[in-house]
Backbone as JSON Lines, residues from 0, in Angstrom:
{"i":0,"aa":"X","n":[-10.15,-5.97,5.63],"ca":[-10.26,-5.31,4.34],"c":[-10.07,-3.8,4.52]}
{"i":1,"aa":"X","n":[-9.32,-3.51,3.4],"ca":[-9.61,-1.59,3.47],"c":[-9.92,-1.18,2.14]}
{"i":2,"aa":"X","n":[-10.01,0.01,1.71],"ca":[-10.33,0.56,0.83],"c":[-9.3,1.51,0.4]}
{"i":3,"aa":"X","n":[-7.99,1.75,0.83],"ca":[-7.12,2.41,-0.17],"c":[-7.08,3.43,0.06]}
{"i":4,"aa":"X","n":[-7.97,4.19,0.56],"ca":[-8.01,5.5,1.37],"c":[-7.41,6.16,2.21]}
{"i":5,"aa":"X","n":[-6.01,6.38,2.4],"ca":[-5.45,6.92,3.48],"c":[-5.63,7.52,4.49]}
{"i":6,"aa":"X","n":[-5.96,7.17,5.51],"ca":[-6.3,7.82,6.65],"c":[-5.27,8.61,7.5]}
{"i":7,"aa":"X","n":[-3.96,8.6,7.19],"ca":[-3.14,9.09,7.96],"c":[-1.76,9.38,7.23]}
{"i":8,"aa":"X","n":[-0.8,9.66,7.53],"ca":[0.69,9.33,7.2],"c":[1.54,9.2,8.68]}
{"i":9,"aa":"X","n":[2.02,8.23,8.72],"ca":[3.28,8.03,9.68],"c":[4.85,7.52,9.21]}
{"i":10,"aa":"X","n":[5.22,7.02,10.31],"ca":[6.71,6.68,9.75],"c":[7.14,5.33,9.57]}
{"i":11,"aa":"X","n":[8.73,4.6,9.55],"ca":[9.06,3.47,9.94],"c":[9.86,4.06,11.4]}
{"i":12,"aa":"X","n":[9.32,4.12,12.64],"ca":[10.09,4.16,13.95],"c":[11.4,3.29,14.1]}
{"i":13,"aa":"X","n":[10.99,2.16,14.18],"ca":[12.44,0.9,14.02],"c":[11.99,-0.4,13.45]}
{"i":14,"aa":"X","n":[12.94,-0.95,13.11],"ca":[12.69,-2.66,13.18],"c":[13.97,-3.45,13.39]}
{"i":15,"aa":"X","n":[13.08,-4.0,14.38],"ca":[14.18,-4.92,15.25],"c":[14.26,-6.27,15.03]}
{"i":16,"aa":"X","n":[15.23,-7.2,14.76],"ca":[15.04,-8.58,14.27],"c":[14.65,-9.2,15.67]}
{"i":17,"aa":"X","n":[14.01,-10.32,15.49],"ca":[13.34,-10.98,16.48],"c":[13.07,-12.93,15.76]}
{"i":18,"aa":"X","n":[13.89,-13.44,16.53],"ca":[13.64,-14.86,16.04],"c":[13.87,-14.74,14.61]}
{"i":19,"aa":"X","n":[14.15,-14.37,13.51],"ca":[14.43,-14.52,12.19],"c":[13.93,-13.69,10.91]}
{"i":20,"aa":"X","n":[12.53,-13.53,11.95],"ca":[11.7,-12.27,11.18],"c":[12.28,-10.56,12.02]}
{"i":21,"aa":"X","n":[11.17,-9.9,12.19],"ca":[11.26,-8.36,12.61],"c":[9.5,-8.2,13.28]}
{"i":22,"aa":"X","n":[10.27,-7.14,14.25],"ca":[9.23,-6.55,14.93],"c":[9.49,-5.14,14.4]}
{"i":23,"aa":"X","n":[8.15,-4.27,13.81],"ca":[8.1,-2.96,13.33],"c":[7.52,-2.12,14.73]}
{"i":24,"aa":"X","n":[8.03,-0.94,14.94],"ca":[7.51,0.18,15.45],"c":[7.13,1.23,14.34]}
{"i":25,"aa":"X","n":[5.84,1.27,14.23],"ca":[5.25,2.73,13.54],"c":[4.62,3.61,14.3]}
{"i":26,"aa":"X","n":[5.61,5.35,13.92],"ca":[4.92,6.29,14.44],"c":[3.51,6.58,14.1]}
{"i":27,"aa":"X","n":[2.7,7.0,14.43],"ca":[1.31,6.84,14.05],"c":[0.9,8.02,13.46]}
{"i":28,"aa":"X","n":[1.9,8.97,13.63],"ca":[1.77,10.67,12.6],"c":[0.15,11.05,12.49]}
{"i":29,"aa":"X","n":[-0.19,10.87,11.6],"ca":[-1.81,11.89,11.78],"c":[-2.82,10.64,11.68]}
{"i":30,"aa":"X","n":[-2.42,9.85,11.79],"ca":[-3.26,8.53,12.05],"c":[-4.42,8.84,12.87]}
{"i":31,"aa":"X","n":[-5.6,8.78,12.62],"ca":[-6.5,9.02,14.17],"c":[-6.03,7.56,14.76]}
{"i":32,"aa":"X","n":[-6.08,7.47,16.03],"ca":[-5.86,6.97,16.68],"c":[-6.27,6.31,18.34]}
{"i":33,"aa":"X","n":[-7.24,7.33,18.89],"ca":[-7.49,6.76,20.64],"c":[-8.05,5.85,20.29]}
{"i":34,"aa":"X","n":[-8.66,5.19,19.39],"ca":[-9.22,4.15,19.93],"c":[-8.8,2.57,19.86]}
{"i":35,"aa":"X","n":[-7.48,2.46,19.41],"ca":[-6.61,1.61,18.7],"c":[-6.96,0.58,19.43]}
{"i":36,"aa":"X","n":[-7.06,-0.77,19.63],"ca":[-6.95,-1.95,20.13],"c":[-5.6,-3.34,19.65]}
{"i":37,"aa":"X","n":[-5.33,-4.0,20.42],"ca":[-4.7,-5.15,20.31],"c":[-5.71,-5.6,19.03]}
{"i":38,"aa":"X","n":[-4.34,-6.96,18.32],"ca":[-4.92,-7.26,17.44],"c":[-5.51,-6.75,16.05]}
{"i":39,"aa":"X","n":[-6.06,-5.41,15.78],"ca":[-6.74,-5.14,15.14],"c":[-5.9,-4.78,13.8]}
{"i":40,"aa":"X","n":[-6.46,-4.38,13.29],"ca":[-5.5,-4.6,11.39],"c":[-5.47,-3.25,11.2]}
{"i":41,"aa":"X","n":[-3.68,-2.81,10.68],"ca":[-3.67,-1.84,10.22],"c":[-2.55,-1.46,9.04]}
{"i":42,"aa":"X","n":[-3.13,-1.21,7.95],"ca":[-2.49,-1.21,6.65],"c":[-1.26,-0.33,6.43]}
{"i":43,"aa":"X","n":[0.19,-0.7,6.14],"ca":[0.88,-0.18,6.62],"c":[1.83,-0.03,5.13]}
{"i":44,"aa":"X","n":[1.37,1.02,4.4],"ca":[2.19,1.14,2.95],"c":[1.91,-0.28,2.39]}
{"i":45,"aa":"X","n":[0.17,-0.04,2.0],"ca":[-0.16,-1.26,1.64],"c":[-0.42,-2.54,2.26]}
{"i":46,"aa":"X","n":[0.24,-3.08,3.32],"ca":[0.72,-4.33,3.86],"c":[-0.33,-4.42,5.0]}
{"i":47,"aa":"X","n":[-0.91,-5.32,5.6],"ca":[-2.18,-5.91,6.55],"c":[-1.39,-6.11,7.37]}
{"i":48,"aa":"X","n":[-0.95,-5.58,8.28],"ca":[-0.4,-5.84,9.57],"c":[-0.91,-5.73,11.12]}
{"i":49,"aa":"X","n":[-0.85,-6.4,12.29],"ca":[-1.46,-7.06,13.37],"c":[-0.9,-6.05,14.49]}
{"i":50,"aa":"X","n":[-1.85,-4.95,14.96],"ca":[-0.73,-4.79,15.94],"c":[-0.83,-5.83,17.39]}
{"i":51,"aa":"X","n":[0.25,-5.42,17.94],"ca":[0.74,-6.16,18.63],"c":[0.99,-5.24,20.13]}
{"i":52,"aa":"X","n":[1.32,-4.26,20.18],"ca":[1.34,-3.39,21.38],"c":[1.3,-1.89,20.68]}
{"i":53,"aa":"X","n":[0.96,-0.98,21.59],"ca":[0.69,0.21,21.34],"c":[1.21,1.34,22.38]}
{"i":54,"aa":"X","n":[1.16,2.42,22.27],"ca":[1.64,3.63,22.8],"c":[0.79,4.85,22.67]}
{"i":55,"aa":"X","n":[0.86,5.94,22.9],"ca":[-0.22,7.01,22.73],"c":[0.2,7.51,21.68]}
{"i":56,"aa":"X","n":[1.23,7.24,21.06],"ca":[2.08,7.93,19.54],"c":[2.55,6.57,18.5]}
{"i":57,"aa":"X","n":[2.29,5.63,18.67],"ca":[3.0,4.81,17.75],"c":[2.52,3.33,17.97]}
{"i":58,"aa":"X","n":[2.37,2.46,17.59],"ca":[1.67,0.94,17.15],"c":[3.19,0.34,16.66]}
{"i":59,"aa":"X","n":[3.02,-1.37,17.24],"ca":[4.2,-2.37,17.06],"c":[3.66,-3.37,16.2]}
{"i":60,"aa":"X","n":[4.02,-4.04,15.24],"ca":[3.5,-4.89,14.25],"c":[4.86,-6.29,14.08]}
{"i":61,"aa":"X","n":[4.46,-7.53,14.41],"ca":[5.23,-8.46,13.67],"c":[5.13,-8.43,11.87]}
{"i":62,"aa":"X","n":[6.29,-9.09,11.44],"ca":[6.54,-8.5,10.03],"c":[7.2,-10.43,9.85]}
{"i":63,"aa":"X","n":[6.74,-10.71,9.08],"ca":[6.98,-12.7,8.84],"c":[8.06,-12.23,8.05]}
{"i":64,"aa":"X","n":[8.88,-13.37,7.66],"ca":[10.21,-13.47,6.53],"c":[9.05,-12.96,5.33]}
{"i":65,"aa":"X","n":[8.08,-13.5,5.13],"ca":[7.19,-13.87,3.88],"c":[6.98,-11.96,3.47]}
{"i":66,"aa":"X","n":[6.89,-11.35,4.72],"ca":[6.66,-10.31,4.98],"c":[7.71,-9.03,4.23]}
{"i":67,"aa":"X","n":[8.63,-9.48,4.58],"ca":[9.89,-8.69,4.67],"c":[10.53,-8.82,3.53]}
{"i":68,"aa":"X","n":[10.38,-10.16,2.63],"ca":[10.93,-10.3,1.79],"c":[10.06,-9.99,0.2]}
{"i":69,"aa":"X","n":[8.71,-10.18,0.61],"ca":[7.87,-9.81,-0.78],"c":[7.35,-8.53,-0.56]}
{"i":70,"aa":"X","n":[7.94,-7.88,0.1],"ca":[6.76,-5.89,0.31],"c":[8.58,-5.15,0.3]}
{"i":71,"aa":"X","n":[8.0,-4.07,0.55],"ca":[9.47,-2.83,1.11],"c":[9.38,-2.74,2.15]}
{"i":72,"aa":"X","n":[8.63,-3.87,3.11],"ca":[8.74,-3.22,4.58],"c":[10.63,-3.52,5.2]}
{"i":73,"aa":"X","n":[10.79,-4.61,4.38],"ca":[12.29,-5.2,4.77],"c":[13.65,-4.5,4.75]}
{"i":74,"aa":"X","n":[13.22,-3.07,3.41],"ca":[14.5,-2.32,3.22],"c":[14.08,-0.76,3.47]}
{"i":75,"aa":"X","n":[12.78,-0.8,3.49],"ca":[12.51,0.3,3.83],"c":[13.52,1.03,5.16]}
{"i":76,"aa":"X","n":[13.99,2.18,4.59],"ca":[14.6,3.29,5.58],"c":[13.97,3.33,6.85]}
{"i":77,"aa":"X","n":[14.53,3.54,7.99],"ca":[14.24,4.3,9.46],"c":[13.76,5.62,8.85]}
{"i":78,"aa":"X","n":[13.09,5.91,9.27],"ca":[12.67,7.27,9.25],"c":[11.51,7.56,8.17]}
{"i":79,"aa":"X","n":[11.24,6.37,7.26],"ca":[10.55,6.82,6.0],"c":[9.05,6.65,6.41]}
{"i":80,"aa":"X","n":[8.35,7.48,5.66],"ca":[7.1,7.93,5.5],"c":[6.31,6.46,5.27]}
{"i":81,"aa":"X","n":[5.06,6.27,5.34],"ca":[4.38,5.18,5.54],"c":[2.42,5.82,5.52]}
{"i":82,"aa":"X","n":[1.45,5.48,4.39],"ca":[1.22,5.66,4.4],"c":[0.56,4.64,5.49]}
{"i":83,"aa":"X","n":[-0.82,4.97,6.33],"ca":[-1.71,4.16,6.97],"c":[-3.57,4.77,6.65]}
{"i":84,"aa":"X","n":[-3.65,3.16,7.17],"ca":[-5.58,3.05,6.83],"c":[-5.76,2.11,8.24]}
{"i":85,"aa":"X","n":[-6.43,2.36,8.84],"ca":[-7.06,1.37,10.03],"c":[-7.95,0.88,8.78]}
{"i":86,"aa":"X","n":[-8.28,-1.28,9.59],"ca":[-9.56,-1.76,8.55],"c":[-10.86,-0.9,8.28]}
{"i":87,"aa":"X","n":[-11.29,-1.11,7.74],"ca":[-12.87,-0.46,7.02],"c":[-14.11,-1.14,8.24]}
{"i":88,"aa":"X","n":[-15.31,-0.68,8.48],"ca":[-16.17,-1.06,9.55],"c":[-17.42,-1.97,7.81]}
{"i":89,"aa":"X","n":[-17.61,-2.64,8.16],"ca":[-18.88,-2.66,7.38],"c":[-20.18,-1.73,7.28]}
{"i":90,"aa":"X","n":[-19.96,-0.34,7.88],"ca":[-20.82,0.6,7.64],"c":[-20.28,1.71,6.94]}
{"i":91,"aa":"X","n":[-18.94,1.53,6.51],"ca":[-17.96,2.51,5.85],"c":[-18.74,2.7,4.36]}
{"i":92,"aa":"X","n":[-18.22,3.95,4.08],"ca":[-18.4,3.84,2.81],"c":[-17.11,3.11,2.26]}
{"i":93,"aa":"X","n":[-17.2,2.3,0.9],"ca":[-16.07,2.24,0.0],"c":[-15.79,3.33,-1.09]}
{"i":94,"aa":"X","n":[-15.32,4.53,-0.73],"ca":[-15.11,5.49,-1.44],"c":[-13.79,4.89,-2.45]}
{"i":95,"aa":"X","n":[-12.5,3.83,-2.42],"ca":[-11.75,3.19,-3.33],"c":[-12.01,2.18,-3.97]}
{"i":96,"aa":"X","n":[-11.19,0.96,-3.5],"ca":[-11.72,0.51,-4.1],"c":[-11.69,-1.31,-2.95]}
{"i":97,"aa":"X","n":[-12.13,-2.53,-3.02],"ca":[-11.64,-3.38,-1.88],"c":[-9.99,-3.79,-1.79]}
{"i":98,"aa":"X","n":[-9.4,-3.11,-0.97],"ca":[-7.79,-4.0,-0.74],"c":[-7.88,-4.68,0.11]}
{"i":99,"aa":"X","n":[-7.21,-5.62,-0.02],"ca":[-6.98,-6.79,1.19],"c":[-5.54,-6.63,2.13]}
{"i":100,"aa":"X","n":[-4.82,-5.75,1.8],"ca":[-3.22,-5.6,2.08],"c":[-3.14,-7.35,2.29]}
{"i":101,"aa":"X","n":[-2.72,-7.71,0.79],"ca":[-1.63,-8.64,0.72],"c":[-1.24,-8.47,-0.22]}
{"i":102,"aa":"X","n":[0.08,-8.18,-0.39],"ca":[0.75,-7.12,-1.11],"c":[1.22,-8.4,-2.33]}
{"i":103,"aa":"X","n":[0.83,-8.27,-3.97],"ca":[0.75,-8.89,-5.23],"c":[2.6,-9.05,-5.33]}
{"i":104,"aa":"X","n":[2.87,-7.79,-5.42],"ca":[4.64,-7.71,-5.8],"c":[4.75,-6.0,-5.51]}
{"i":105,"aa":"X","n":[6.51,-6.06,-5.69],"ca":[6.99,-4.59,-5.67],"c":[7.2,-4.11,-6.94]}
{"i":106,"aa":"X","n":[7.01,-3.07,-7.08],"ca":[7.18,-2.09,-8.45],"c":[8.56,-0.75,-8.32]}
{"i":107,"aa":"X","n":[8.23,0.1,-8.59],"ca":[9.44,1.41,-8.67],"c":[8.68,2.7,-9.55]}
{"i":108,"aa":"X","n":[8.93,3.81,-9.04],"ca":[8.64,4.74,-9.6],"c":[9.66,5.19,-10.35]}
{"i":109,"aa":"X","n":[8.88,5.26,-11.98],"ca":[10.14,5.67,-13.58],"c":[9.61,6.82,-13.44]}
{"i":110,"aa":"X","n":[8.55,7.8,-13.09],"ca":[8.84,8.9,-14.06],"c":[7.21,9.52,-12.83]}
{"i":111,"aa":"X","n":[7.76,10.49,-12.51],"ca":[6.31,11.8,-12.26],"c":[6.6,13.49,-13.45]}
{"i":112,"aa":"X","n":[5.51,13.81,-13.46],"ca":[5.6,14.67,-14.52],"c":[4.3,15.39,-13.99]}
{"i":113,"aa":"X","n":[4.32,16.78,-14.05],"ca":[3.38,17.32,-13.42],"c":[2.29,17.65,-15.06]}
{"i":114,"aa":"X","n":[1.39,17.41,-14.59],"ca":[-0.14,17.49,-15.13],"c":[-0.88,18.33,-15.24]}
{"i":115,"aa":"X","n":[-1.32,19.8,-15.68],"ca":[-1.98,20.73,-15.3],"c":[-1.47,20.73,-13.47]}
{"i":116,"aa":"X","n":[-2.61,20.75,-12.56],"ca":[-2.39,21.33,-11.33],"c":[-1.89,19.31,-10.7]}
{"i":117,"aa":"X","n":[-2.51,18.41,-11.51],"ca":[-2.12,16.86,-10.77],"c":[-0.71,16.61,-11.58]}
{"i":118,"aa":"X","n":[-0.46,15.4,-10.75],"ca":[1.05,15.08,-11.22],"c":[0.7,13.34,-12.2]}
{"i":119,"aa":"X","n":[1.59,13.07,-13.44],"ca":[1.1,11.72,-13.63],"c":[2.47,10.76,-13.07]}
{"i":120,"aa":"X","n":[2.09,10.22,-12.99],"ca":[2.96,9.24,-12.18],"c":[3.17,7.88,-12.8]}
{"i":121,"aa":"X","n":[4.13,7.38,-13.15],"ca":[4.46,5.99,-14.18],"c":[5.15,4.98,-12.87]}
{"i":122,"aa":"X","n":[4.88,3.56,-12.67],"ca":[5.19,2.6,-12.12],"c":[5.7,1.17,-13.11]}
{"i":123,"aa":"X","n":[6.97,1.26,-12.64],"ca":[6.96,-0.58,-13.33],"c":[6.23,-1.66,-12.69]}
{"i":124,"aa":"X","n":[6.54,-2.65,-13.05],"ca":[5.6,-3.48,-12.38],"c":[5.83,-5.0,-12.85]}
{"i":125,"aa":"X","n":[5.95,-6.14,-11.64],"ca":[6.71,-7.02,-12.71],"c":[5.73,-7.62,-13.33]}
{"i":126,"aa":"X","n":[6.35,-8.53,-14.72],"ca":[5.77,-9.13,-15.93],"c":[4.52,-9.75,-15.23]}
{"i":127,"aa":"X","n":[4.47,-10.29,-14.45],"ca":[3.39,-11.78,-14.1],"c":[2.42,-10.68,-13.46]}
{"i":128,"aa":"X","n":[2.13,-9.93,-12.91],"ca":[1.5,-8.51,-12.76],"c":[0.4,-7.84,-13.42]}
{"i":129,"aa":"X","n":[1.25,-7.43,-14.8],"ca":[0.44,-6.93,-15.58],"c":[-0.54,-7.24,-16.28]}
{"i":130,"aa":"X","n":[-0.98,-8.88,-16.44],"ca":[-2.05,-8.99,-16.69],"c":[-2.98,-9.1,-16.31]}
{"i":131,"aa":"X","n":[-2.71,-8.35,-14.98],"ca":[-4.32,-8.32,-13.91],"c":[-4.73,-6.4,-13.65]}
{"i":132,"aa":"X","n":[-4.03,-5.56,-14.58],"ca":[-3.47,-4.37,-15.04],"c":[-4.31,-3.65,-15.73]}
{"i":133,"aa":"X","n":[-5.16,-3.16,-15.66],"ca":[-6.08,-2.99,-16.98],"c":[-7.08,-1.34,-16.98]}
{"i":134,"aa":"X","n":[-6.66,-1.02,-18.28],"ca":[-6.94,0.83,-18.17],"c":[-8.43,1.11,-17.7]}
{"i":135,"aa":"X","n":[-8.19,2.11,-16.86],"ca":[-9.39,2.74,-16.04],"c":[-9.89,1.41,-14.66]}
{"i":136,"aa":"X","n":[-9.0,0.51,-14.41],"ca":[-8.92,0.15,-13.11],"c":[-8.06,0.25,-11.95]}
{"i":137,"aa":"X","n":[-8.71,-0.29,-10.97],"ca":[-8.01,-0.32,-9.96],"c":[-6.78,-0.49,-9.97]}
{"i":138,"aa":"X","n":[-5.86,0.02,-8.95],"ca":[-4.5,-0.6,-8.55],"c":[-4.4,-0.35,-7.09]}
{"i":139,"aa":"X","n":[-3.81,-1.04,-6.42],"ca":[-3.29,-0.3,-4.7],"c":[-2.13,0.12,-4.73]}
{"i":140,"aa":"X","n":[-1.46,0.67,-4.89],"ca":[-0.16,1.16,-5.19],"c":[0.86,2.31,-3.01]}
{"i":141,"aa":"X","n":[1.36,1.24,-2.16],"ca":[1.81,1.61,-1.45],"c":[0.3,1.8,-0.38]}
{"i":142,"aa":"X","n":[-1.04,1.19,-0.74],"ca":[-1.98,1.25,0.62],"c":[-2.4,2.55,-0.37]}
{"i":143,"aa":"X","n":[-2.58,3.23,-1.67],"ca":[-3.12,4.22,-2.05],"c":[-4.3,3.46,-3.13]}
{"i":144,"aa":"X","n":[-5.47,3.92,-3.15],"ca":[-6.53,3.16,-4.44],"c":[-6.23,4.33,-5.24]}
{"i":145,"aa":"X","n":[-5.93,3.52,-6.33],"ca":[-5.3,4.49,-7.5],"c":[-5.89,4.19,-8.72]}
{"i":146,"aa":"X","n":[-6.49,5.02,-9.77],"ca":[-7.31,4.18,-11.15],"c":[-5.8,4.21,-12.52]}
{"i":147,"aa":"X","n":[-6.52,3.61,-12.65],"ca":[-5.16,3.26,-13.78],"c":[-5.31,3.91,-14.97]}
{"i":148,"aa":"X","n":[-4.44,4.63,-15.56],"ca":[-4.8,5.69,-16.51],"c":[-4.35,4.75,-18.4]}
{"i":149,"aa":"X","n":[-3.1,4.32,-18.12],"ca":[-2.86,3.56,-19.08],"c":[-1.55,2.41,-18.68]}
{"i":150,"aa":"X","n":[-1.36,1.39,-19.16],"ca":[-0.88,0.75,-19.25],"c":[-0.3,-0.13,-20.57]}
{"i":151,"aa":"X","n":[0.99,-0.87,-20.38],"ca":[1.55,-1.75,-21.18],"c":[2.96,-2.33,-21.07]}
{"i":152,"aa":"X","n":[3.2,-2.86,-21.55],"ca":[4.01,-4.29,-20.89],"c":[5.14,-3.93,-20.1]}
{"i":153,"aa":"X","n":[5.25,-2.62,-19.74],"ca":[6.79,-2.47,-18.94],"c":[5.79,-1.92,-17.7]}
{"i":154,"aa":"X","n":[4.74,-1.17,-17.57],"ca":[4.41,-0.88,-16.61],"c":[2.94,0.12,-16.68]}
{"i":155,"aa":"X","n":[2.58,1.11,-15.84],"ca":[1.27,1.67,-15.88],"c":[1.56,3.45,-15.48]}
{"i":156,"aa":"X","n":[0.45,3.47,-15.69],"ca":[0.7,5.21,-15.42],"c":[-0.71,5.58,-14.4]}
{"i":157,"aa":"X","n":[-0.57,6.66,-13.34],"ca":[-1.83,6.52,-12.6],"c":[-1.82,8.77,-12.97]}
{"i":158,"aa":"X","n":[-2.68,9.05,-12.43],"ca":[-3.17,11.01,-12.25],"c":[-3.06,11.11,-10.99]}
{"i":159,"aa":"X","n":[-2.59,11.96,-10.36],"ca":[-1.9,11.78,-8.66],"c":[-3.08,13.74,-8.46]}
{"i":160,"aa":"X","n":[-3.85,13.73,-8.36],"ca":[-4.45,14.81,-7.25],"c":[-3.63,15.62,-6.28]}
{"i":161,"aa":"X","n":[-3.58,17.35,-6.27],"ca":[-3.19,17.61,-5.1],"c":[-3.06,17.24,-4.01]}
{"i":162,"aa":"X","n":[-4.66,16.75,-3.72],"ca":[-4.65,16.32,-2.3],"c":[-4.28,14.9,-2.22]}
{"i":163,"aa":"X","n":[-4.2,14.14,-3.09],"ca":[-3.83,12.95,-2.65],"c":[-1.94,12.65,-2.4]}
{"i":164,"aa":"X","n":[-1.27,13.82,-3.03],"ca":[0.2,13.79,-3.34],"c":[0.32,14.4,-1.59]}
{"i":165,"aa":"X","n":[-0.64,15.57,-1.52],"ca":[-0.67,16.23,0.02],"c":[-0.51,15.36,1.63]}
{"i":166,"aa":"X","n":[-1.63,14.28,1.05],"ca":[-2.23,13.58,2.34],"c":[-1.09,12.2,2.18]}
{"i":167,"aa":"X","n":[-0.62,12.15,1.66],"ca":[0.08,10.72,1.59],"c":[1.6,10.7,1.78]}
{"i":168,"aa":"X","n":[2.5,9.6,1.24],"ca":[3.58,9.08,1.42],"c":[4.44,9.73,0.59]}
{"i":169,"aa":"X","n":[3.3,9.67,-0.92],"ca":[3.85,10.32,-2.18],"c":[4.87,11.33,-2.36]}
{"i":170,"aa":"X","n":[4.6,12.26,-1.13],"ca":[4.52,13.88,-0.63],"c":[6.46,13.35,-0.52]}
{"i":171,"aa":"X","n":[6.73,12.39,-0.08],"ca":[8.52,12.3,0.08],"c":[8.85,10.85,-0.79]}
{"i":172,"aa":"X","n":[7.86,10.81,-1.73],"ca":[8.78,9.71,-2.82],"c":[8.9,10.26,-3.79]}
{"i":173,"aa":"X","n":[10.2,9.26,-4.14],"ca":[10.66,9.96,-5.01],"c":[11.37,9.01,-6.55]}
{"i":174,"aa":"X","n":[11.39,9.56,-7.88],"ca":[12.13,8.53,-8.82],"c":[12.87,7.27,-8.16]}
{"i":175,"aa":"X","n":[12.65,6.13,-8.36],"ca":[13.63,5.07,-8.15],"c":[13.11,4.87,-7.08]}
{"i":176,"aa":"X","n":[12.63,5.34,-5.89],"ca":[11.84,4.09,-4.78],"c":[10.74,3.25,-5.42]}
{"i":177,"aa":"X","n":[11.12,1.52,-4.27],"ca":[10.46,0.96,-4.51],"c":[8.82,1.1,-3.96]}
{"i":178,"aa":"X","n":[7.63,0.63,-3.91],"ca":[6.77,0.86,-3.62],"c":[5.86,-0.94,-3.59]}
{"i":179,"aa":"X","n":[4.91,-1.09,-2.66],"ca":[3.91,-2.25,-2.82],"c":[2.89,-1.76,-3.83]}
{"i":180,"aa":"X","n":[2.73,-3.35,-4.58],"ca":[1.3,-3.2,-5.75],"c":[0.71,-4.4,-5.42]}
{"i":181,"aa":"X","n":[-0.67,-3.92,-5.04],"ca":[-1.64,-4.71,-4.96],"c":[-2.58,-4.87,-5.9]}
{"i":182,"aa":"X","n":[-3.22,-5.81,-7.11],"ca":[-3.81,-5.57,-8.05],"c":[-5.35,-5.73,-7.57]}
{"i":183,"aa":"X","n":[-6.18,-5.69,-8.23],"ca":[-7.59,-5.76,-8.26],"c":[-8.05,-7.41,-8.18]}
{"i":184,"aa":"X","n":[-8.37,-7.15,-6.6],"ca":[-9.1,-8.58,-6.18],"c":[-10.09,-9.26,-7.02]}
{"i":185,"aa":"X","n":[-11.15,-8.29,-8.12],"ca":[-11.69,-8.92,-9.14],"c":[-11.03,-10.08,-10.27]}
{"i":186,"aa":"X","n":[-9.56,-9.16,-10.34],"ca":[-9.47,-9.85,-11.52],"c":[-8.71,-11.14,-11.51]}
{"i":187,"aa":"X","n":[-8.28,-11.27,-10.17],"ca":[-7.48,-12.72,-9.66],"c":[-8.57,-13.31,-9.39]}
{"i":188,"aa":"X","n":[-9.74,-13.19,-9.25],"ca":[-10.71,-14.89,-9.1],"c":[-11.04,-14.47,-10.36]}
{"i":189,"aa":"X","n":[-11.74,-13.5,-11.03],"ca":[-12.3,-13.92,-12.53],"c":[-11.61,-14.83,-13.36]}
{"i":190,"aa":"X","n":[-9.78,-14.95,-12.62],"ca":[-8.84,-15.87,-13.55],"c":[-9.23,-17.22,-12.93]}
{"i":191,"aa":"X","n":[-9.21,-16.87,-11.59],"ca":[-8.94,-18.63,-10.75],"c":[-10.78,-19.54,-11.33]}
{"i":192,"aa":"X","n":[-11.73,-18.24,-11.68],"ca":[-12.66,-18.85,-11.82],"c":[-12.56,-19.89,-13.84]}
{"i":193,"aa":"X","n":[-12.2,-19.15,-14.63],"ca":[-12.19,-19.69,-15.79],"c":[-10.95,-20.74,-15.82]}
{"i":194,"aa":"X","n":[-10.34,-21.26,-14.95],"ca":[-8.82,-21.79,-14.47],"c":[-9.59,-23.31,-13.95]}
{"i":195,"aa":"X","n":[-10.4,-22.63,-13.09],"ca":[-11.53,-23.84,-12.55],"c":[-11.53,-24.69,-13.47]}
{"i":196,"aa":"X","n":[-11.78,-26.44,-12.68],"ca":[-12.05,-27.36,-14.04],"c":[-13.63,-27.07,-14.46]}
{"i":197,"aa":"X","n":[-14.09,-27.64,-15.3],"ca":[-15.87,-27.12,-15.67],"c":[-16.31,-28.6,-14.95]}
């Protein structure tokens, strides 16, 4: 689990096909980092990924078809920005909100517009999506916990903070990239729960 909180910014280093899927290299940029281990989970522009080997500058992650084909890790550029979160400890605070990095669907940025000193920021988002969408909640938007300012049927709008446009991915996106949306883990069982037979 993480919380949406960015802990770092790094890159996409390479990805190399391997058996059908891809093996990712990420630079680890301001990631803290010595204490990295095999195995351990690290959220990668949203996405829950395993590393797999490591370096004193950069972490290797398998990436499934399932992987590659439902996130942007698949077309994402060499060189592009990536936000990261190592998992949360159970003594963490949850300063966001709970993400699971398993990424709901991809969206696109229509429109930033600067805000007094914040920027607002508009996302599409596809149809089957938006009804788990809902004003003054959560969204994960690219591994960022983002509150949702308004919404409706083409898409949502979030308030982007200096420092959060500063510390993140944001800082080199731009109109028309795609991005991962993760919706609010509440509101997918509150459905699966009334879905339940009685």
């Amino acid at each position: 689990m993480f919380t949406g909180l960015v802990e770092g910014v790094g890159s996409l280093a390479a990805r190399e096909a391997r058996g059908g899927d891809a093996r990712l290299r990420i630079a680890a940029g301001t990631l803290p980092f010595a204490d990295v281990a095999l195995g351990e989970s690290i959220s990668v522009n949203g996405v829950c990924l395993t590393v797999v080997a490591f370096d004193a500058a950069s972490f290797d992650v398998d990436a499934s078809n399932e992987t590659l084909s439902l996130t942007t890790l698949g077309r994402l550029p060499i060189g592009s920005a990536v936000n990261l979160e190592r998992a949360m400890k159970p003594t963490d605070r949850l300063g966001g909100h709970l993400v699971s990095g398993h990424v709901d669907g991809v969206g696109g940025v229509l429109r930033i517009e600067d805000d007094a000193r914040a920027q607002r920021w508009r996302f599409s988002a596809p149809a089957p999506l938006l009804k788990y969408i809902a004003q003054k909640g959560s969204i994960c938007v690219d591994g960022v916990s983002l509150t949702v300012n308004a919404v409706d049927g083409e898409g949502f709008e979030v308030a982007l903070i200096p420092h959060t446009v500063s510390h993140t991915a944001f800082s080199a996106t731009q109109v028309g990239d795609a991005v991962n949306l993760e919706v609010d883990l509440v509101a997918r069982y509150v459905e699966r729960l009334l879905q339940a037979p009685k």
